[in-house]
N, C-alpha and C positions, 0 to 999 in steps of 0.2 A: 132494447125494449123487447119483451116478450110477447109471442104470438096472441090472439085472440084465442086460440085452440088452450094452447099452454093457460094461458088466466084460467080458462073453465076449467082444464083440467084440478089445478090447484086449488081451482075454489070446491071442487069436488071431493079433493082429499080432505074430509072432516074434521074439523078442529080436535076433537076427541082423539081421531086414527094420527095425528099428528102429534096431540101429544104424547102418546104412547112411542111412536118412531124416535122422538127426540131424547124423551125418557130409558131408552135403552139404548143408547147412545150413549148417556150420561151416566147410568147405573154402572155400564163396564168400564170405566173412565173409573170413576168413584171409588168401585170395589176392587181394581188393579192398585189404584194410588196407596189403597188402607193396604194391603198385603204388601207392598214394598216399602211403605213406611216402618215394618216392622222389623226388616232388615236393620235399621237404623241403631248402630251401637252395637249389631254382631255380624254384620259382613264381614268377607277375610280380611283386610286391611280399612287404615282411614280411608284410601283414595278411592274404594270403593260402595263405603259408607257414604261419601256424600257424593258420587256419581251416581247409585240407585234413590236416596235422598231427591235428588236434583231433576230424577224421573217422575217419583213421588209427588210432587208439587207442581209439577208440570199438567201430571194428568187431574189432580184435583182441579188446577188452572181450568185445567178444559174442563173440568165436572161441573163445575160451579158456574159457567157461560150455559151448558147446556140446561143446568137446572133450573137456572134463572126463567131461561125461557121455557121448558117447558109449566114452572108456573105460573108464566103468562099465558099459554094455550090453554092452559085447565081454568083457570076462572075462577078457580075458587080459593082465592085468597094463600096459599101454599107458596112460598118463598124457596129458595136453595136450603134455607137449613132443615126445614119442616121437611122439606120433600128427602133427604141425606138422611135425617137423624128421628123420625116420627113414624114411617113406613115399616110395616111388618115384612117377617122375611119374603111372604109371598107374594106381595105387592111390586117387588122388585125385579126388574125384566133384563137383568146383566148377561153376558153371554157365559155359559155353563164352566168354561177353559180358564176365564179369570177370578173362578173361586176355589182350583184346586190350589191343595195346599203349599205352599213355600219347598217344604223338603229341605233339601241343601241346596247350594249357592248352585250347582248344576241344572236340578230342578226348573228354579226359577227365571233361569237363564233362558232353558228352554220355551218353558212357557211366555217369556217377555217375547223372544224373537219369535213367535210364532203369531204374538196376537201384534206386536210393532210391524211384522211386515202387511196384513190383512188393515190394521189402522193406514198405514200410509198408501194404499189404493182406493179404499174407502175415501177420502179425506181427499186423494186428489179429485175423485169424483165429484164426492160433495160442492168443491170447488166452481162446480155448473151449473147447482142445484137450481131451480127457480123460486128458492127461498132465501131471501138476502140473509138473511142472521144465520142461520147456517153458514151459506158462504163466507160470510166475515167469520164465523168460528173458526173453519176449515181451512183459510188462507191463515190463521195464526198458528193451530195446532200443526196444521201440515208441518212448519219449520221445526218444531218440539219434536216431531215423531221422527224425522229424519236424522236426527241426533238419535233417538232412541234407540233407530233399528244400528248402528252405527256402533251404541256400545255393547248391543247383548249381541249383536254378528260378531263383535269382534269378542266378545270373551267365549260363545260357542265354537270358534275355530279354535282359540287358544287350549279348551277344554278339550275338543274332540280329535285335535290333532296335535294333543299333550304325551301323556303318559299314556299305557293300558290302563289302567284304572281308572282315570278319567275319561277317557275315553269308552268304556264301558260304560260306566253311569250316567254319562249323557245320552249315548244310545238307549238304554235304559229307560229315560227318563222322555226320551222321543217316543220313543212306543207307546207308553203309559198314557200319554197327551195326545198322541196323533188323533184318536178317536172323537177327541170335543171338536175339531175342526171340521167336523160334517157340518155343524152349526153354521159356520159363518159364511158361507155359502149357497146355504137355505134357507127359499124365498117362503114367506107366509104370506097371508092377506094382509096384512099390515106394510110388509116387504114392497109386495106388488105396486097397492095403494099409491106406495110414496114414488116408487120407477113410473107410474104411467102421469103421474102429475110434474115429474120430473125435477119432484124433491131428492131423489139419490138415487144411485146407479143402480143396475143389473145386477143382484149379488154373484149369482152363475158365471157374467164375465168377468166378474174378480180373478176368479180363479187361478187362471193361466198365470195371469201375470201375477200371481201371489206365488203360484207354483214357480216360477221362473225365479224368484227372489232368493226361494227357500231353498232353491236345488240348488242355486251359487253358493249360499252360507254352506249349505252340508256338503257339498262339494269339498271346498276348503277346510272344511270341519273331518272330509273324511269318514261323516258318518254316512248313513244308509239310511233312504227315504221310509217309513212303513206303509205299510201297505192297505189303503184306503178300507173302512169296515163301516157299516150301517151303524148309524147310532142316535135312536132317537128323542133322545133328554135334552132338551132345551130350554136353557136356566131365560132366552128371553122369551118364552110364554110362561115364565113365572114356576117352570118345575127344576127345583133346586135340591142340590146336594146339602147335607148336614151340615158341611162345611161354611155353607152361607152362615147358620146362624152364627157359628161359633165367631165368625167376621162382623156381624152385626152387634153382636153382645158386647165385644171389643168397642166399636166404632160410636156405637150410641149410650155407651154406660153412663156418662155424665149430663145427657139429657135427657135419658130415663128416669137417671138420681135425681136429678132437679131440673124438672122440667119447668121449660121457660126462662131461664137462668142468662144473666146476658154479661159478656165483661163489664 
């Protein structure tokens, strides 16, 4: 049972500022699942087609828990699909990292293990949350993300401690990325909000222990950490790269084309 302090706290965190925390939550789940679905039919092999697949549907799995409920915190009648597939680009508060582009299978390698190790410390956090339906989210994705980090650790060392040439372009491709990870360690008022009512952890103490994850994979990988750079575009207060739309136009064509449309 949760303290009398903690109640007030939570009940302080405003239904509104909540659904915003949960809603980007959801949005990076969402917008990682549509850019690795598209993998689907040209990854370098089958077994790799339906291992990135298998991610794909995973994080939709989580997208779609968290959508749900953040349309139960907004109130205003808004479902998982309305809220997915109705939303303009700048309504959407996903983090900046999981809308760069796919690339090569390098690329996206990178970017998976960058944002699967940051998911699996969030998520065990969340685990404590003083929000039950989070925490039920986060005891189920937790098991999904740990497979996750598991396949793109293991083909970032295969990569980076392959050939010179891949091994170049993964480094490559870490430098290019390193920069959106100021993001996910930066607290806003929304951030804060949700730590002091003891809806989710300290994002600043992520850190360490996300650093500690990343420097084993590159370790093993052989590549080289880069070197931390100011960077202040963040896709969750809704300031997004172009790249968004081009994900969104994909993702919602058919309920654009016909809206309302139902199997």
């Amino acid at each position: 049972m949760s303290s009398p302090s903690v109640d007030m706290a939570f009940d302080d965190f405003a239904r509104t500022e909540r659904f915003v925390h949960v809603l980007r939550l959801a949005d990076t789940s969402l917008i990682l699942g549509q850019q690795l679905g598209e993998w689907v039919g040209h990854a370098p092999a089958l077994e790799e087609d339906l291992g990135v697949a298998n991610i794909s549907l995973d994080l939709f799995g989580q997208a779609r828990m968290l959508l749900s409920y953040a349309g139960e915190l907004e109130g205003a009648g808004r479902d998982e699909d309305q809220l997915a597939f109705l939303r303009d680009q700048n309504d959407f508060c996903n983090l900046a990292l999981v809308e760069q582009p796919n690339g090569d299978f390098g690329d996206t390698i990178v970017r998976q293990v960058l944002i699967d190790a940051w998911q699996l410390e969030l998520l065990g956090g969340l685990e404590n949350s003083t929000d039950r339906r989070l925490r039920e989210i986060a005891a189920k994705a937790l098991k999904e993300t740990r497979y996750h980090l598991r396949y793109s650790g293991g083909w970032l060392v295969r990569l980076g401690d392959g050939t010179e040439e891949s091994h170049g372009r993964v480094q490559a491709s870490l430098n290019a990325l390193w920069k959106f990870t100021a993001e996910l360690f930066t607290s806003d008022e929304i951030d804060r909000l949700a730590e002091g009512a003891g809806v989710a952890p300290n994002l600043d103490a992520l850190r360490d222990r996300w650093l500690r994850r990343i420097d084993k994979i590159l370790d093993e990988a052989t590549l080289a950490r880069p070197t931390d750079v100011a960077y202040p575009w963040f896709g969750k207060r809704g300031e997004h790269s172009e790249h968004l739309g081009h994900i969104l136009s994909e993702m919602q064509y058919l309920q654009r084309t016909y809206p309302g449309a139902t199997w």
